[in-house]
C-alpha positions in Angstrom: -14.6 -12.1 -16.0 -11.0 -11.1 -16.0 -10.1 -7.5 -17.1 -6.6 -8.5 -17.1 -5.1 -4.8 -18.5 -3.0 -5.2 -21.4 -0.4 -2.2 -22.2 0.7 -0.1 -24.8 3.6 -1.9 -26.5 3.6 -4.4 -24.1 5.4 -2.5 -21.7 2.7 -0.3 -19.6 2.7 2.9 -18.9 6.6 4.3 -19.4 6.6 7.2 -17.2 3.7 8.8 -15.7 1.3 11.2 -17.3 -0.3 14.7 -15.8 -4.3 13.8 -16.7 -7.1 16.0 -15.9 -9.9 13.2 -14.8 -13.2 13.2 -15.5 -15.4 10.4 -13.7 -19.1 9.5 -15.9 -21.7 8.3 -14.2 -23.1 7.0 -11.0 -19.1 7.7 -9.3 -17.7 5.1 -12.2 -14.9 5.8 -14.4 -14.8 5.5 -18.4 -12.8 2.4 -19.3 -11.8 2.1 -22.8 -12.4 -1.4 -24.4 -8.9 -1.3 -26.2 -6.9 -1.4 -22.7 -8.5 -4.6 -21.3 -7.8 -7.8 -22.5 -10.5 -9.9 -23.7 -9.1 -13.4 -23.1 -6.4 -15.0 -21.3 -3.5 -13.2 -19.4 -1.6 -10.2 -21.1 2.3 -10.6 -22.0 4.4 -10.1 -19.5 5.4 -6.2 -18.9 8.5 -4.7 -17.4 9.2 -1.3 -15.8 11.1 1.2 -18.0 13.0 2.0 -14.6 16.6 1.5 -14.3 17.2 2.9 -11.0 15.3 3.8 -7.8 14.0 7.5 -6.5 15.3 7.4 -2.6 13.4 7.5 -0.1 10.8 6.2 -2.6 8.1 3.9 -0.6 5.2 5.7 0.0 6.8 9.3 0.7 9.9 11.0 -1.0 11.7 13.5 0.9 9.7 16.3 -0.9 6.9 14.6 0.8 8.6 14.3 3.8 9.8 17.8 3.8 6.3 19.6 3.0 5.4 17.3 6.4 7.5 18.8 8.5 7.2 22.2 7.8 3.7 22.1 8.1 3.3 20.4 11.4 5.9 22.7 12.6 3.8 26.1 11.4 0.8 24.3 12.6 -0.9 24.4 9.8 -4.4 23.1 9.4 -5.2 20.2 8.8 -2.0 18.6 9.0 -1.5 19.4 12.7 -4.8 17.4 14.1 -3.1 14.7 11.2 0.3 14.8 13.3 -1.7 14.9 17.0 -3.7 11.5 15.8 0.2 9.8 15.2 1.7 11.3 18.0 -0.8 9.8 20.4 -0.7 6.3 19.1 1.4 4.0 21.5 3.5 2.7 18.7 4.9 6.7 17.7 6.9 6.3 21.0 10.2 6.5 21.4 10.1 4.4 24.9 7.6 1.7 22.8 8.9 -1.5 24.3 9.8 -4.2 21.3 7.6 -6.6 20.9 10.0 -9.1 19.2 12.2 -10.4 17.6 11.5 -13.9 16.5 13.9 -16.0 14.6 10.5 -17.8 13.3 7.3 -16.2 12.0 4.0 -18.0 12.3 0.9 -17.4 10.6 -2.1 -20.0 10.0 -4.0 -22.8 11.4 -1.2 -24.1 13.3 -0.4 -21.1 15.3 0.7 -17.7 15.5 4.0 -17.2 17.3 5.5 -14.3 16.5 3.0 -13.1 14.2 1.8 -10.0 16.3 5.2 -9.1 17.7 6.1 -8.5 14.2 3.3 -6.3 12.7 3.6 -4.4 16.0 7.4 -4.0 15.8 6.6 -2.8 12.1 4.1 -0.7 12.8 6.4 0.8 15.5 9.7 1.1 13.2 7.4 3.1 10.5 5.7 5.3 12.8 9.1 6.4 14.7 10.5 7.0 11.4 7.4 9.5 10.4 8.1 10.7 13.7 12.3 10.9 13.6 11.3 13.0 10.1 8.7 15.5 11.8 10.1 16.5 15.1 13.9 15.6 14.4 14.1 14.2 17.7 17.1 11.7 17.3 15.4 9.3 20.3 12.6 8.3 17.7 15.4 6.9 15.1 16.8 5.1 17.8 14.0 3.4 18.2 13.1 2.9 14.6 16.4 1.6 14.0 16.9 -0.6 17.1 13.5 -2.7 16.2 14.7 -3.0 12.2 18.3 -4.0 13.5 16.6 -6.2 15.9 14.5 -8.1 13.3 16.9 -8.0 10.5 19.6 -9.7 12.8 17.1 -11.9 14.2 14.3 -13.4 11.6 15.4 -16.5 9.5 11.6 -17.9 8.8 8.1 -17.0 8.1 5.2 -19.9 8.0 2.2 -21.5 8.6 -0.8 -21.7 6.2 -1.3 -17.2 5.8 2.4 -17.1 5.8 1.9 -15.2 2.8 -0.2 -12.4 4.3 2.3 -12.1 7.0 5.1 -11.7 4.9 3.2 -9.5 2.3 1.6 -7.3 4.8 4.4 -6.6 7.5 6.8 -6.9 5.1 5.5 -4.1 3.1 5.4 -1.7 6.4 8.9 -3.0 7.9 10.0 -1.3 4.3 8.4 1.5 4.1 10.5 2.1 7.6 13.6 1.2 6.8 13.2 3.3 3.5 12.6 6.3 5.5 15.7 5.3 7.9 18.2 4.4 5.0 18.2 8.1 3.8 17.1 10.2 7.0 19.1 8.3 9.7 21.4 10.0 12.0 25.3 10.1 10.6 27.0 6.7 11.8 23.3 5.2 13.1 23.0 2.9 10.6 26.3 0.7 9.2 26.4 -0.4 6.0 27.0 -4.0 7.2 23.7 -3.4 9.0 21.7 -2.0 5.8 23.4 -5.2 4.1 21.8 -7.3 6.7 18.6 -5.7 6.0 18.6 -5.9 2.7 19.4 -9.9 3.0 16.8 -10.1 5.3 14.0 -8.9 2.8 15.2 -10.7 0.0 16.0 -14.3 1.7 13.4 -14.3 4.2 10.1 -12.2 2.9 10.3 -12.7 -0.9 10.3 -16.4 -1.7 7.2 -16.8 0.7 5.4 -13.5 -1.4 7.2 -14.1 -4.9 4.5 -16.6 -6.1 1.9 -14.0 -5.6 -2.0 -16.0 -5.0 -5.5 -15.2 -5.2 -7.6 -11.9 -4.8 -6.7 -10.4 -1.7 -3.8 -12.4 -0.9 -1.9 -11.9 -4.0 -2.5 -7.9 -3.7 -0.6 -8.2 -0.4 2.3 -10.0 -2.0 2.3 -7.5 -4.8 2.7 -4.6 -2.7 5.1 -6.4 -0.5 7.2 -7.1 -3.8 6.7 -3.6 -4.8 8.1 -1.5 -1.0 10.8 -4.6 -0.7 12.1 -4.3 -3.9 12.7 -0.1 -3.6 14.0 -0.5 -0.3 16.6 -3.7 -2.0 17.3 -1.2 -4.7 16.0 -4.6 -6.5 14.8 -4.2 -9.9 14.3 -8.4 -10.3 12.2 -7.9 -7.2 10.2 -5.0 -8.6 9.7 -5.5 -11.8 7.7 -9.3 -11.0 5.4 -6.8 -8.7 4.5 -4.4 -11.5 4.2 -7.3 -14.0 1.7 -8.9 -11.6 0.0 -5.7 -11.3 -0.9 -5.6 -14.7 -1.1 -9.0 -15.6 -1.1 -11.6 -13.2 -4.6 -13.5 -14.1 -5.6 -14.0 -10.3 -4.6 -10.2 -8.4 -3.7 -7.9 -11.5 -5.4 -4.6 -11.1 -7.8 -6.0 -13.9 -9.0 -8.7 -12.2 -9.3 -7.3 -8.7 -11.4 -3.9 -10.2 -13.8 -4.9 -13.0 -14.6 -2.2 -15.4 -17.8 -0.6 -13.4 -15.6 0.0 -10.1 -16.7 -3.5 -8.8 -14.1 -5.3 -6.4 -13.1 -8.9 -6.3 -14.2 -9.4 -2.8 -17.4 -6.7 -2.9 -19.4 -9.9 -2.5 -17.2 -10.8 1.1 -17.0 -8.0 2.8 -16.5 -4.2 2.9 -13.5 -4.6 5.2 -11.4 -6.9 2.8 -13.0 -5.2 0.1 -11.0 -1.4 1.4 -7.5 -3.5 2.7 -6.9 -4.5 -1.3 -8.3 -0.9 -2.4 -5.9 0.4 0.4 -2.9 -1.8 -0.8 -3.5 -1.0 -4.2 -3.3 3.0 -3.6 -0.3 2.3 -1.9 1.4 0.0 -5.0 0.1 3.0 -7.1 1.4 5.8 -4.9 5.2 4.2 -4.8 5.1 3.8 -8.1 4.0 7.4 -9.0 6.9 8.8 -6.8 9.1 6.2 -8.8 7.9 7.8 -12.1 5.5 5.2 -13.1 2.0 6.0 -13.4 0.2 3.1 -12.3 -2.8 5.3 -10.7 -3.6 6.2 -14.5 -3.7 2.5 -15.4 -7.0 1.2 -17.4 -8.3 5.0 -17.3 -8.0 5.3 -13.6 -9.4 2.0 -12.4 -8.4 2.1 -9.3 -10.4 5.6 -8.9 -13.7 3.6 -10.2 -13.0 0.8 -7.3 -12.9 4.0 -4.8 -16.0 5.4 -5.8 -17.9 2.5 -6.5 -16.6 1.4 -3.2 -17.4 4.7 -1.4 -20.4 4.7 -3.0 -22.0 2.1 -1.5 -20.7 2.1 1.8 -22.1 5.6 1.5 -25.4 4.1 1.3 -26.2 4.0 -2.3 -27.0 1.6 -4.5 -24.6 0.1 -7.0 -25.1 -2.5 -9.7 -23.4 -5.7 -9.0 -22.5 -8.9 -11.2 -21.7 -12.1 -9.4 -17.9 -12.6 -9.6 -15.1 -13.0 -7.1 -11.4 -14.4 -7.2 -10.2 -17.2 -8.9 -11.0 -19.8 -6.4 -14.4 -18.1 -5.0 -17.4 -16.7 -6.7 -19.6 -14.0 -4.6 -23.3 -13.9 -6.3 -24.5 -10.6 -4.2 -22.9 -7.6 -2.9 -22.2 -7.9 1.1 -23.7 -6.0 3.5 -20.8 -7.5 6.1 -19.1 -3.8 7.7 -21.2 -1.6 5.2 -20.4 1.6 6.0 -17.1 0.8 8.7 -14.4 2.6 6.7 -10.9 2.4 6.9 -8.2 5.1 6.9 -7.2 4.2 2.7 -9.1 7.5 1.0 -6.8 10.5 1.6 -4.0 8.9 -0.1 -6.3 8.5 -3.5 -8.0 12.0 -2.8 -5.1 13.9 -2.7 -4.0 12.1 -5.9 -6.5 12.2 -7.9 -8.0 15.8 -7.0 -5.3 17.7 -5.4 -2.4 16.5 -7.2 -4.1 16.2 -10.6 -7.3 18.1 -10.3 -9.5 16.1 -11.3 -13.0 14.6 -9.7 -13.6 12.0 -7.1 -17.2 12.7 -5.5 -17.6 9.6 -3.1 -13.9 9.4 -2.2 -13.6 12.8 -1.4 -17.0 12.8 0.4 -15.4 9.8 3.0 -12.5 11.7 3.2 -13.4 14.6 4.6 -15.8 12.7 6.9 -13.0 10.6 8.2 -10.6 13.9 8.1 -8.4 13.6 10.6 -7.2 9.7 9.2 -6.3 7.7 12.1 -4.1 4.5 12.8 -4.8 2.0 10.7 -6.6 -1.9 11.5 -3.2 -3.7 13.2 -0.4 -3.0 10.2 -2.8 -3.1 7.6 -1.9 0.4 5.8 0.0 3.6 6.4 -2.6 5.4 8.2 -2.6 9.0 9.3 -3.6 10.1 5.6 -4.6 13.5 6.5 -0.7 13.8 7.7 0.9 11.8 5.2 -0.5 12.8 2.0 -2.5 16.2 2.3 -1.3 18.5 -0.4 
């Protein structure tokens, strides 16, 4: 089965649409049979954009604005949101670097370097969140000192998951230095240095992700492709992210949601099955703020993974059709982590209900059970979605 998603005109969706939703059925969303390909890959598809919103990788500064001001009137619930990030270790301003590495290492052989750098990232990002909130200039430092660090620093990422390690930290080092590029202090940040950064991402991170792969994998390149190539003000870069989001035949949104909500690794586990969901949201959340409404893609697919995802972990049943990636099939759902879930559902809630008022029954149920959204597994998402993305 492969719902690749084929597009109006060949080009997708050209700016983003204001929809009231309506979700059928059993949590599953409607998909019309004239948006999913029936054979084969669909033509390849290229943003309308010709410039970048800044900052523009998972928050603009409306976003980061409404943050702020809420924390700061202690409002409810953003407050306990903000407590849960300022008690993690890597909000710090006195977090002590982990790194930097001038080689990366991910895979059978090793991993040297590998923690130092999702740890660094995950610092970098949450220092920024935390530089925007409370406008204390220590946490930019910090921020800034661990993307300087790396960016003057990191020449090589391998091993046999270098791929995952390039996709998945990569995507978090940019969502940092996205926040830093237009919040830092005056004279905190050179332009030589943003240069370096920006040669860094797309001589080191992209030809490892560029390829894309299978499933999970190549979700994780996408989304790297997608945060590196705002931060790079890179349209090359972006544009082969959101045409592998719509068409790629092995982690398009088609083939990693089947038409009843059904994920591509619901037959692995619930875990992996909630890190692509997760990096999805996150593709589809840069690229609403960018203009682009790849949440409405295929009549709100990724809404029908959520729920049919939620769903189950819930402790329903769910109808399920043996299928998989490209290079594994999974014949029954899996059980594996049923009902462990991870910090991804605010982000799609608040989109999908607050921001468009529509319906989302499961997702909103597991995000107001999980309300206040903690850290995130290692630097697998943004975290803190009660914070971040409550509206």
């Amino acid at each position: 089965m492969n719902d690749g998603i084929t597009t109006e005109s060949g080009q997708g969706p050209a700016r983003r649409k204001f929809l009231q939703l309506t979700v059928l059925g059993a949590g599953v969303a409607a998909v019309p049979g004239a948006l999913l390909a029936t054979a084969g890959p669909a033509s390849a598809v290229t943003s309308p954009l010709t410039s970048f919103t800044h900052p523009g990788i998972l928050h603009n500064g409306t976003d980061l604005a409404r943050i702020k001001s809420k924390v700061a009137a202690g409002a409810a619930p953003w407050l306990a949101g903000y407590n849960k990030l300022a008690a993690s270790g890597y909000s710090s301003s006195s977090y002590s670097m982990a790194g930097p590495y001038a080689t990366v290492q991910r895979g059978t052989a090793g991993y040297s370097g590998n923690d130092a750098l999702w740890t660094d990232a995950n610092a970098a990002y949450q220092n920024a969140l935390m530089w925007t909130i409370t406008g204390t200039t220590a946490h930019a430092t910090k921020a800034l000192q661990i993307i300087k660090a790396w960016s003057s620093t990191l020449t090589l990422i391998t091993g046999t998951e270098a791929k995952l390690a390039a996709g998945i930290y990569g995507a978090k080092l940019a969502a940092a230095a996205e926040i830093m590029r237009y919040t830092a202090p005056s004279g905190s940040w050179t332009s030589s240095q943003i240069a370096q950064t920006v040669a860094m991402f797309e001589d080191v991170f992209v030809p490892v992700i560029e390829g894309y792969d299978d499933s999970g994998w190549g979700v994780m390149c996408v989304r790297g492709m997608f945060q590196i190539g705002v931060f790079c003000d890179n349209l090359t870069v972006f544009n082969s992210a959101y045409n592998a989001f719509y068409t790629n035949s092995c982690c398009s949104l088609g083939r990693m949601i089947n038409s009843t909500g059904q994920c591509t690794e619901s037959g692995r586990d619930q875990q992996h099955t909630q890190n692509i969901l997760g990096a999805l949201a996150e593709i589809c959340e840069t690229g609403w703020i960018q203009g682009l409404d790849l949440y409405g893609a295929a009549d709100n697919r990724l809404l029908s993974g959520f729920e049919y995802t939620a769903s189950y972990n819930l402790g329903n049943t769910v109808s399920y059709t043996p299928w998989g990636g490209c290079k594994v099939t999974y014949n029954t759902i899996s059980t594996a982590y049923r009902g462990e879930f991870r910090p991804i559902y605010e982000m799609v809630y608040n989109h999908y209900v607050k921001r468009l008022g529509g319906w989302a029954g499961y997702t909103s149920q597991v995000a107001a059970n999980l309300r206040p959204e903690g850290a995130a597994f290692q630097c697998d998402h943004p975290g803190f979605g009660t914070l971040l993305y409550t509206r």
